[in-house]
C-alpha positions as a printed Julia matrix, in Angstrom:
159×3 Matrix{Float64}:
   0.0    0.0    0.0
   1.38   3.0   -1.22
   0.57   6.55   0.68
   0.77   9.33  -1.34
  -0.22  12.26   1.58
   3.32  13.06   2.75
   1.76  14.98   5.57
   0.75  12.07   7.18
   3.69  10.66   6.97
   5.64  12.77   8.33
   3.67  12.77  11.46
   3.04   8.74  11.4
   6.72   8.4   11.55
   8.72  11.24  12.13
  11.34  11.71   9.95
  14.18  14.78  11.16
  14.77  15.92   7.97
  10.91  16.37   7.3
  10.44  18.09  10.48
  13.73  20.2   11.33
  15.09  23.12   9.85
  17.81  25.24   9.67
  17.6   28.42  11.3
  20.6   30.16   9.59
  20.11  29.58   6.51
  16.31  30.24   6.84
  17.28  33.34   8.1
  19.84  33.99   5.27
  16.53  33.13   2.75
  14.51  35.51   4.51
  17.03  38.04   4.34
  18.07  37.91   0.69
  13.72  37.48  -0.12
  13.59  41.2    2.08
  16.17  41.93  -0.13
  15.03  41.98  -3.13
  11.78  42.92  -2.26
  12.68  46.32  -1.21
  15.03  46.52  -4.28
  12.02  45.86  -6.31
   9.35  48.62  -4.76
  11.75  51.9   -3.92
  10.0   53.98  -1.3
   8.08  57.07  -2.99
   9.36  60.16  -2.75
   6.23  62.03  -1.33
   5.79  65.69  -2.43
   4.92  68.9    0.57
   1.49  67.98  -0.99
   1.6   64.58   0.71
   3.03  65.91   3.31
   0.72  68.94   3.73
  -2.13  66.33   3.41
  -0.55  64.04   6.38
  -0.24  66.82   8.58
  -3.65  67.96   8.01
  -5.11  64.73   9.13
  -3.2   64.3   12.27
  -4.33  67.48  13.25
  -7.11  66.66  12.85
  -7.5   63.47  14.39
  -5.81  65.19  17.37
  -8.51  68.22  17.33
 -10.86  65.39  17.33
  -9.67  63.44  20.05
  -9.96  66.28  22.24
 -13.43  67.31  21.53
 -14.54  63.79  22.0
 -12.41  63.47  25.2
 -14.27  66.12  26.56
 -17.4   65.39  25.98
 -17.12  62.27  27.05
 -16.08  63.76  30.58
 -18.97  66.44  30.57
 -21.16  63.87  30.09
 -19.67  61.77  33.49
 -19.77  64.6   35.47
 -23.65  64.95  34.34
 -24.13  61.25  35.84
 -22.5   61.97  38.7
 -24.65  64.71  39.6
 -27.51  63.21  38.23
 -26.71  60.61  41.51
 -26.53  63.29  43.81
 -29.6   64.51  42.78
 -30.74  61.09  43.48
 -29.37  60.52  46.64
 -30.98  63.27  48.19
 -34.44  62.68  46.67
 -33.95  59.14  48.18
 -32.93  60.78  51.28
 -35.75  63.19  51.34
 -37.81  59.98  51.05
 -36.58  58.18  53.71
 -37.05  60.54  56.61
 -41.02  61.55  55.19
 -41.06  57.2   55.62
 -39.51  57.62  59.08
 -41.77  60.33  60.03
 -44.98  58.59  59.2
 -43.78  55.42  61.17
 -43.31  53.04  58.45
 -40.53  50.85  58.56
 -39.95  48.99  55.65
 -40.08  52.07  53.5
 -37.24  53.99  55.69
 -35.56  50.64  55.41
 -36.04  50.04  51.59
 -34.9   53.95  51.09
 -31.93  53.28  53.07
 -30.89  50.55  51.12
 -31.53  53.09  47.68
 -29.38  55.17  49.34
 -26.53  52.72  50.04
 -26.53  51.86  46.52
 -26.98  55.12  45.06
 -23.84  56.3   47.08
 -21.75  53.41  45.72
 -22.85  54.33  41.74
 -21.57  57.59  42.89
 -18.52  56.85  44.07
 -18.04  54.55  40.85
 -19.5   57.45  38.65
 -16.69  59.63  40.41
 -13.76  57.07  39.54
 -14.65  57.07  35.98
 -15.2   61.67  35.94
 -11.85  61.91  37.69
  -9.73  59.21  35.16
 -11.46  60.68  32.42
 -10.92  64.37  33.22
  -7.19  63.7   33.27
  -7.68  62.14  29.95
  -9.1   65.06  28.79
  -6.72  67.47  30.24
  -4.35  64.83  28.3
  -5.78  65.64  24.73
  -6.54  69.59  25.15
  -2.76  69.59  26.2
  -1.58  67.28  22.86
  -3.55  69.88  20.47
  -2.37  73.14  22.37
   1.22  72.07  22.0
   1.24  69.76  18.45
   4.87  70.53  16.91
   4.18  70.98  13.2
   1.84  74.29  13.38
   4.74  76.06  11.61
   5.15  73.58   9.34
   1.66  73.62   7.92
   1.72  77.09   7.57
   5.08  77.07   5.68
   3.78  74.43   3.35
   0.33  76.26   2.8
   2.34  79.18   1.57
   4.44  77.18  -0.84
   1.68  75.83  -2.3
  -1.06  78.42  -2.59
   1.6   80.87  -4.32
């Protein structure tokens, strides 16, 4: 019987030489294949138009980044007080339950407030990393490097 999958083989009776190979001179291939590679596709030359355009965008994408980063953290600082709003209406609830007598409710409200407090503090967490994050971003835009540079290759072009 004659097996023709050499695949098999090789793992039905292992074989070195089907298995092993040489580092080095894989290596050596590799190189040589990298080689010639590059030698066949030269890196363009780009133009201050390319390079205009690449500036543009990462100024942009920095720009963005801010406004986003800060909205994001407006928008936790919203929740947060959004649960302190909420912990005192459960508060306010809690003593009008204790003043009429009834237990359970001033119990139930108490638990609100427990959790309440601890969505808070979590809320909090979350406003404080992302306010540094912010302050992060605003500082990347106000102090991006290549301001001159865009307005240097502006001028070149547009004359």
């Amino acid at each position: 019987m004659e097996i023709k999958d050499i695949t098999r083989c090789a793992f039905m009776a292992p074989d070195p030489k089907l298995i092993t190979i040489d580092i080095a001179a894989h290596e050596e291939r590799m190189k040589q294949m990298r080689a010639e590679r590059d030698a066949a596709n030269p890196p363009k030359q780009e133009g201050p138009q390319e390079e205009l355009r690449k500036l543009r965008r990462e100024l942009y994408n920095v720009t963005e980044r801010a406004k986003s980063t800060e909205t994001y953290c407006n928008n936790l600082a919203g929740n947060v007080k959004l649960l302190e709003e909420r912990i005192n209406t459960a508060l306010k609830l809690k003593k009008v339950a204790a003043d009429e007598g009834n237990l359970r409710g001033e119990r139930t409200y108490e638990h609100a407030v427990q959790r309440l407090e601890d969505e808070r503090n979590d809320a909090e967490l979350q406003f404080q990393r992302a306010r540094k994050v912010s302050a992060e971003a605003a500082t990347a835009l106000k102090e991006w490097p290549h301001r001159e540079r865009v307005k240097e290759l502006e001028t070149s072009l547009s004359a």
